[in-house]
Each structure stands twice: as structure tokens, then as C-alpha cells.
C-alpha positions as CSV (number, residue, x, y, z in Angstrom):
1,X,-24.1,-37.8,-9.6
2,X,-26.2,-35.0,-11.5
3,X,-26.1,-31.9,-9.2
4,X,-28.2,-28.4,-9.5
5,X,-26.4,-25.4,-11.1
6,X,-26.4,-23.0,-8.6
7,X,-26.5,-19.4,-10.0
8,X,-24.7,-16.9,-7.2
9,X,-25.1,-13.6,-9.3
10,X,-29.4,-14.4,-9.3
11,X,-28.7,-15.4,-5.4
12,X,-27.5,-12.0,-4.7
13,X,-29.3,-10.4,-7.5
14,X,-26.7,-8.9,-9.0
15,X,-25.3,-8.5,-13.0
16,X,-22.4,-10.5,-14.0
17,X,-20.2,-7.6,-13.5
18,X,-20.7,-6.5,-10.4
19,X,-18.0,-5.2,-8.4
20,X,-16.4,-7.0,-5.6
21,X,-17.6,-4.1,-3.7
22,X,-21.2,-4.7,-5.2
23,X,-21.4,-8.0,-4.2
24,X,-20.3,-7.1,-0.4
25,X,-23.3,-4.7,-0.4
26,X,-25.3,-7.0,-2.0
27,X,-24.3,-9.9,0.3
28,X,-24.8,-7.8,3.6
29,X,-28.1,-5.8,2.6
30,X,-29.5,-10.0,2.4
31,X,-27.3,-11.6,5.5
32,X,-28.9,-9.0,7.6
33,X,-32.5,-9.6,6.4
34,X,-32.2,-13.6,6.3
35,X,-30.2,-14.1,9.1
36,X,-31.8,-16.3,11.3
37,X,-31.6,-14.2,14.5
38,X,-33.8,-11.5,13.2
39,X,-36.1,-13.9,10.8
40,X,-39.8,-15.8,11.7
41,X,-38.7,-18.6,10.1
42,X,-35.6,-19.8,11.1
43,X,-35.3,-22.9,9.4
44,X,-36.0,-21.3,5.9
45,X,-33.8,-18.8,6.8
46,X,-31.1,-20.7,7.8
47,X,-30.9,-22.4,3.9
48,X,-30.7,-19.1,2.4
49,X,-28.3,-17.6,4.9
50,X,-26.2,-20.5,4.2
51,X,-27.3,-20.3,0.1
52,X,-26.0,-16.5,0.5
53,X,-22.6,-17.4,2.2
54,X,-22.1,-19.7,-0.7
55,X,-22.6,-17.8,-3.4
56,X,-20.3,-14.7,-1.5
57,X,-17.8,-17.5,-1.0
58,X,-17.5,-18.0,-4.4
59,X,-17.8,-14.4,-5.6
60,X,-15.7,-12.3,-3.7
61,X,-12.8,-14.9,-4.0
62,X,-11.2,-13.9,-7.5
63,X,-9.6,-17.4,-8.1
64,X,-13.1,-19.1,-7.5
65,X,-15.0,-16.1,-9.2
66,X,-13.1,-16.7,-12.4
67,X,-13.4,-20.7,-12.6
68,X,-16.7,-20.2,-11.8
69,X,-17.4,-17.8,-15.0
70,X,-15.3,-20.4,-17.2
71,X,-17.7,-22.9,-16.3
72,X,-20.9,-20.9,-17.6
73,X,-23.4,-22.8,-20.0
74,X,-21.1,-25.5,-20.0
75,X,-21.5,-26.8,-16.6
76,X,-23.0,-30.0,-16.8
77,X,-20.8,-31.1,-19.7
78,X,-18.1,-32.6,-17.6
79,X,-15.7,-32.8,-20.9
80,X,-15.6,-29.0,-20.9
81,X,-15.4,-28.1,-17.7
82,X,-12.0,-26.7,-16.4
83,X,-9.8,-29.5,-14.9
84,X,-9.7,-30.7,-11.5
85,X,-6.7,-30.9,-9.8
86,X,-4.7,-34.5,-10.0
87,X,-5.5,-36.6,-7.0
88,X,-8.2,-33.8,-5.7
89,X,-11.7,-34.2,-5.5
90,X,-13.0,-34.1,-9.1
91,X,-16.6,-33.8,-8.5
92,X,-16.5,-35.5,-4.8
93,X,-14.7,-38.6,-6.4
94,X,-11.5,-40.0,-4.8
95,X,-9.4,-42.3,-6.3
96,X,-12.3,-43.7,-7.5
97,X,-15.1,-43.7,-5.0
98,X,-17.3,-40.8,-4.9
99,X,-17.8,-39.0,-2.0
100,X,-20.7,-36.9,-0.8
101,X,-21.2,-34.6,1.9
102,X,-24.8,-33.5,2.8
103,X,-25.3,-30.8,5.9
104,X,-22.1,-29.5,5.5
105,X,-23.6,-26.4,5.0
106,X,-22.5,-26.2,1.3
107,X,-24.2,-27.7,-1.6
108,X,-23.4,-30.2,-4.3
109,X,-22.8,-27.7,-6.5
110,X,-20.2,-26.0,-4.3
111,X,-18.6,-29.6,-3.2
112,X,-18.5,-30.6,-7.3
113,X,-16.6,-28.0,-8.1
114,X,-14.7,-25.3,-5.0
115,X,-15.0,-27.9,-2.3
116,X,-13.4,-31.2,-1.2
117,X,-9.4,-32.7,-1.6
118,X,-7.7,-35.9,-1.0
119,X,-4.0,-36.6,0.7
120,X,-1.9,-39.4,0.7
121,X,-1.9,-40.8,4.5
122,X,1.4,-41.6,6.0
123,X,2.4,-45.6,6.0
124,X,3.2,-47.9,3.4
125,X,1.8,-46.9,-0.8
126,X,2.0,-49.8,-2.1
127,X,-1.0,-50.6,-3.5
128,X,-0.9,-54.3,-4.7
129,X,2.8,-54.9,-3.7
130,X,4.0,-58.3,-2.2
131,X,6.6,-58.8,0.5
132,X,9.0,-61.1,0.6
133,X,6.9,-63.9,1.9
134,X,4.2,-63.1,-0.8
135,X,1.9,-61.3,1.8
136,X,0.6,-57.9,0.4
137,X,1.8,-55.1,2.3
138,X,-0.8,-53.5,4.8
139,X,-1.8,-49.5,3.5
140,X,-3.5,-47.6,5.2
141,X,-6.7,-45.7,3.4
142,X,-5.9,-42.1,2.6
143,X,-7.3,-39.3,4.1
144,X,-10.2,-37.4,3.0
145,X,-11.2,-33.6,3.6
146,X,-14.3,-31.4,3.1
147,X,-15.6,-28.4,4.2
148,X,-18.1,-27.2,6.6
149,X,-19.1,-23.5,7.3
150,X,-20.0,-22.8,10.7
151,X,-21.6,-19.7,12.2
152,X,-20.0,-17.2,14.6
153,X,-22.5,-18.4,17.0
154,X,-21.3,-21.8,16.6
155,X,-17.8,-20.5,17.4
156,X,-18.7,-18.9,20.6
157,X,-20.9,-21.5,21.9
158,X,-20.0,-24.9,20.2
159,X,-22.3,-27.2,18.5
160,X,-22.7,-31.0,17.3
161,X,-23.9,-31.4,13.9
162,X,-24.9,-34.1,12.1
163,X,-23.8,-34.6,8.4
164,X,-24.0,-37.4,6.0
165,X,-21.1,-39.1,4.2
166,X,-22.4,-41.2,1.2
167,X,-19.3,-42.9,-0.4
168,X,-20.6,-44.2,-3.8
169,X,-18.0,-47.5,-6.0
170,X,-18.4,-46.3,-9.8
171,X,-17.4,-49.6,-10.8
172,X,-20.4,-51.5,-8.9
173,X,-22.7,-48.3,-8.4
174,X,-23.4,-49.5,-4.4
175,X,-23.5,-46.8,-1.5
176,X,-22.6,-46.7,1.6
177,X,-24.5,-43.9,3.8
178,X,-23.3,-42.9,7.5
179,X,-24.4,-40.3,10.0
180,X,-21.9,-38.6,11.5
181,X,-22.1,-36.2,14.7
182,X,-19.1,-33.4,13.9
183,X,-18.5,-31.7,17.3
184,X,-18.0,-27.7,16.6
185,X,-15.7,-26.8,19.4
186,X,-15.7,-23.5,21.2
187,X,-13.6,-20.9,20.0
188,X,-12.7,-23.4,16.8
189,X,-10.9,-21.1,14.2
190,X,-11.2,-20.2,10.7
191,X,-9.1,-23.0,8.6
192,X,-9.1,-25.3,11.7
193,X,-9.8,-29.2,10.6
194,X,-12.4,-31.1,12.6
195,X,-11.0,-34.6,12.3
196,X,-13.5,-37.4,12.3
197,X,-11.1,-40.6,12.7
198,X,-11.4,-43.9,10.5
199,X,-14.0,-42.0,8.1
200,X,-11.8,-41.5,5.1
201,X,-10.7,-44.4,2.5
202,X,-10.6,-47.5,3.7
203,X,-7.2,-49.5,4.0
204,X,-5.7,-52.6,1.9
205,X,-4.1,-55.7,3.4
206,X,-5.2,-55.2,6.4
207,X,-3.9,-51.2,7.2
208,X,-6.5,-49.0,8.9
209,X,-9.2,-46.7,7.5
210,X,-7.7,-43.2,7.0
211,X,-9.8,-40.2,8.6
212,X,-11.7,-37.6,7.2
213,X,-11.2,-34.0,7.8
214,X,-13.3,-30.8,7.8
215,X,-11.9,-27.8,6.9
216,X,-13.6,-25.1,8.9
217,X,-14.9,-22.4,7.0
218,X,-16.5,-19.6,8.8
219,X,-20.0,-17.8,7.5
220,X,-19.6,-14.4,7.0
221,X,-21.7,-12.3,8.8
222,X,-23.5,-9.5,7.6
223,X,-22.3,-7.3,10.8
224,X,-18.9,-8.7,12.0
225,X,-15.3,-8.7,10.5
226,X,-13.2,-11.6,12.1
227,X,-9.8,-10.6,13.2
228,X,-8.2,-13.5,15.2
229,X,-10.7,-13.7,18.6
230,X,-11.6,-10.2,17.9
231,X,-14.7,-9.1,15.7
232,X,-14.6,-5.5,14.0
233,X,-17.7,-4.1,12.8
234,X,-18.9,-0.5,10.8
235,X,-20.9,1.8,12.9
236,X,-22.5,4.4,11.0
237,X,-23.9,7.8,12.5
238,X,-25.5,11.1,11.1
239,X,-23.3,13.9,11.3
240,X,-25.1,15.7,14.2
241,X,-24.9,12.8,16.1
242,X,-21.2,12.5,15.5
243,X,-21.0,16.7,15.9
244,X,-23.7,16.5,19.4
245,X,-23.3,12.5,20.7
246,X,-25.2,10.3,21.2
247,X,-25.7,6.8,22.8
248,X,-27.2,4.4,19.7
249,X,-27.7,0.7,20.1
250,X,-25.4,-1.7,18.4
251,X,-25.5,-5.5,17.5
252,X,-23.4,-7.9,19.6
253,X,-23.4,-12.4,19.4
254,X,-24.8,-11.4,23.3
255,X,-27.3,-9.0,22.1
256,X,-28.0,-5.4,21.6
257,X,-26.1,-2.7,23.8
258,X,-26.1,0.8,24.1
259,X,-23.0,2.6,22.9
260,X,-22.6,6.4,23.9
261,X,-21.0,8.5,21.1
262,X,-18.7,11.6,22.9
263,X,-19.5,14.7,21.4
264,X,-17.3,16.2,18.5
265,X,-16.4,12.2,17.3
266,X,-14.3,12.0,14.1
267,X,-14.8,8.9,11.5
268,X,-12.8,6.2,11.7
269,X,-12.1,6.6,15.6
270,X,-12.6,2.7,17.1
271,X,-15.4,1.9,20.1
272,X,-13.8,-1.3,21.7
273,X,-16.1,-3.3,23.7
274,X,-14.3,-5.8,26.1
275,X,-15.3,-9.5,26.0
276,X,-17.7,-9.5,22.7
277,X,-15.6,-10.9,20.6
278,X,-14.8,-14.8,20.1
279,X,-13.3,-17.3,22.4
280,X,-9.4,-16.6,22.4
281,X,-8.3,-19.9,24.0
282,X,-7.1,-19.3,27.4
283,X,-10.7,-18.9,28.7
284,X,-11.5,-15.4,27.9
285,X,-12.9,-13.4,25.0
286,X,-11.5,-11.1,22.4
287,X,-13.3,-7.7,22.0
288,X,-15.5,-6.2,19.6
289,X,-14.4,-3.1,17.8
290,X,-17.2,-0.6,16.6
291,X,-15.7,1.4,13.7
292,X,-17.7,5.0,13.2
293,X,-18.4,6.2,9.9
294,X,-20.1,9.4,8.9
295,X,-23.3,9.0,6.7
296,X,-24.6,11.9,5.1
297,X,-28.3,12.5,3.9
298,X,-28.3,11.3,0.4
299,X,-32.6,13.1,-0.4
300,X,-32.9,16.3,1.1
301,X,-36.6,18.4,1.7
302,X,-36.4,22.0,0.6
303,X,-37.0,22.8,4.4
304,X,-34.0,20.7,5.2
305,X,-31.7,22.1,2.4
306,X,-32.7,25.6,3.9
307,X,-31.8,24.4,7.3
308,X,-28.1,23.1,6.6
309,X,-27.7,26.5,4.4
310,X,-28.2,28.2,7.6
311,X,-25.8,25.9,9.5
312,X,-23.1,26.6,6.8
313,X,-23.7,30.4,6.6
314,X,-23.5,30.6,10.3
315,X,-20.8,28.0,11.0
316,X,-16.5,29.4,11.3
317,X,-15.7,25.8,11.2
318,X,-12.8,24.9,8.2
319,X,-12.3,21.4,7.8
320,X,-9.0,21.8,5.8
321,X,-6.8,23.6,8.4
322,X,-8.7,22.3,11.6
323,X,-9.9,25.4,12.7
């Protein structure tokens, strides 16, 4: 099945050599204006948050980062492209069937070539065999996993989504299309399979359909770190704020609240909210930590340069012995 090249540098807008720390920046500066809390158009901005989370997927992972620079111009020539693992996917194709995922979240670009595996199923593997009265052996169909990205939100609240599985015979070219309603469960975790039962291979002689599974992966968000249930996030001041306090609002998956800032705060010191975090699992909620950092002015006026001269001049304070 001929899929779309999907280029992740152009997605971020970023050169081919970008940093990983470029692409971070690059990724967030784009979450947070695409993110489909804060855009008009949710739906459009729900495909390229989800087109963003892919091509950070691929990028900041240096394993995927490098297949995906060996494939290059030769992409769509599938005898130059790097081989697929034995017995994986291989462009959605298992033992001979192809398989293809479609609201997943990922594309078919992604699902070709970083997504998708196969695994033997327990039972009998004995495709073909006889027993002793001549009756084949029953074997059950092996299993089948993919991968589905799922939003924090989804994670705290749950969700059903509906994907399609189109399972495709080479040999006669017929398809098979089925709807299937994946339940997202609260507090499901990063790695976690979704198992959808009797939707993988189908058995021989009789054995059972093996199950497909959906390995959960999570979108990253352009505010929140995920540790566990707990989320961790950068909180960046001015320097008089940190020096005077302040109370500044923050982003939470409940909304905004107000955070006050002591006086005389030093970077790196940790705000932890209580309960804004993820589901832990026992019925309560892990917390949100709010890291400070200390931005300076990067563009200063002449009157403001004059000002902080005056601060210096008049200031005691040595940073280097404390005092």
C-alpha cells in the first residue's frame, strides 16, 4: 500500500541538524500554539498536534532519528530501505497479511516504518501438521500489536475511540475493514497494552483468533513532563519577580491557577501542587510539580540598561559567597 512521505524536520521547521535540544524547543514553541485547548479549530488542530507528536516521536528518539535519515530519498524504494525486523511488521504486513491501522493517532508513514510488531501466541505452531489420526492440529492465530498515542487528557479522564483495522491477503488482494471501539482507561499508563480480544490473526484447524494489542504511547505535551502519576513542568519568572514575589498563573489538565512566588525564590526550587497530576491507581491523584527558572531580558532600552546599572552600583549583594 503506497503511503505519504512524511517530512518531521519541515513539520517542525527545523534543518536536518538540529539539536535534540532544537527540536524540543521547536516541538513545544508548536504544541503550545496547536494544542487543541487553546486553538479555534479544534479538529484541525487536533491533526497537527498529533502530526507534531509524530514527527517529535521520531526525532528526539536517536535509534528512530537515525533509521529515519537512512531512509532519505530512498523511501519509497522498498529494496533499499533498511530491513525490517524478522517476523515484525514490515510495512504493516504480518506473516503475510497486511495490516492497517487508521485513527490510531499515527500515520501510515509512521506505522510502515517505527510502528507495529507481531508475537507468536501461546498453543500449538504447527502450521499444516497432522495428528496421529490425520486431523490437522488446531493453532491458534498470533497476536498482533500497534500503537496508539493518547493525550494526557485522555489519561485523566478516559476515552473510547474508534479506529479502523483493514487486514489486506497479498495473494488475493481482498480486504477486510472493521470498526473498533478501543476503551482508554483512566489513569492508563505510558507502555500499557489495550488488548482488543480475537482481533489479531485468525487461527487454523479450528484454534481461535489471536488478539490485537495497542501499545500505549503517550503525546507529549508542550507544558507537562510525565513522571509516574506525577506531572513536572518549567515555570519561568523575571528576576524581580523571583527577587520581590509574585503570584503568576500556571497551566494545569483542570485549568489555570494562581501560584504565589515567596519573596527571595532561588531557580530550581519545586512548587508542588497536590492532586494535579494523573490518576495513580488507588483513586487519588499524583501532584504537579512547578519547576522555577530565572529568565533574564534578552533586548534591553537604553533607559532600562541605565536602570539595572543603578541596581548593580547600589546593590552589596555577591552571588559567589552568598552574602
Amino acid at each position: 500500500m503506497p503511503v505519504e512521505f512524511k517530512d518531521y524536520y519541515e513539520v517542525l521547521g527545523v534543518h536536518r541538524n538540529a539539536s535534540g535540544d532544537a527540536i524540543k524547543k521547536a516541538f513545544r514553541k508548536l504544541a503550545r500554539q496547536h494544542h487543541p485547548d487553546v486553538a479555534k479549530d479544534k479538529k484541525a488542530a487536533e491533526e497537527k498536534f498529533k502530526e507534531l507528536n509524530e514527527a517529535n516521536e521520531v526525532l528526539s528518539d536517536p535509534e528512530k532519528r537515525k533509521k529515519y535519515d537512512e531512509l532519505g530519498a530512498n523511501w519509497d524504494h522498498p529494496e533499499r530501505q533498511p530491513t525490517q525486523p524478522q517476523n515484525g511488521f514490515s510495512g504493516g504486513s504480518v506473516n503475510g497479511s497486511e495490516y492497517h491501522f487508521d485513527g490510531t493517532g499515527f500515520s501510515d508513514f509512521f506505522e510502515q516504518f517505527f510502528a507495529g510488531r507481531s508475537r507468536s501466541s501461546s498453543g500449538f505452531d504447527r502450521s499444516g501438521a497432522d495428528g496421529m489420526d490425520g486431523v490437522a492440529f488446531a493453532q491458534r492465530g498470533e497476536d498482533v500489536e500497534g500503537d496508539i498515542l493518547v493525550t494526557l487528557d485522555e489519561v485523566l479522564h478516559g476515552a473510547t475511540r474508534t479506529i479502523q483495522l483493514q487486514r489486506t491477503d497479498p495473494r488475493t488482494g481482498q480486504s477486510n475493514t472493521q470498526t473498533l471501539r478501543v476503551k482508554i482507561p483512566v489513569g492508563v499508563r505510558e507502555a500499557q497494552m489495550i488488548r482488543l480480544t480475537g482481533n489479531g490473526r485468525d487461527g487454523k484447524g479450528g484454534g481461535g483468533s489471536g488478539n490485537l494489542y495497542l501499545r500505549v504511547t503517550f503525546a507529549k505535551h508542550p507544558e507537562f513532563r510525565v513522571r509516574g502519576a506525577n506531572l513536572y513542568q518549567d515555570l519561568d519568572v523575571s528576576p524581580w519577580e523571583a527577587v520581590l514575589g509574585a503570584i503568576v498563573r500556571i497551566p494545569t489538565l483542570d485549568g489555570i491557577v494562581s501560584l504565589k512566588i515567596p519573596p527571595g525564590t532561588t531557580a530550581e526550587r519545586e512548587f508542588r501542587l497536590r492532586g494535579k497530576g494523573l490518576p495513580s491507581g488507588d483513586g487519588t491523584r499524583g501532584d504537579l510539580h512547578a519547576v522555577l527558572h530565572i529568565q533574564v531580558p534578552n533586548h534591553l532600552t537604553p533607559e532600562q540598561k541605565l536602570l539595572w546599572e543603578q541596581l548593580a552600583a547600589g546593590s552589596t549583594y555577591n552571588p559567589r559567597n552568598g552574602s
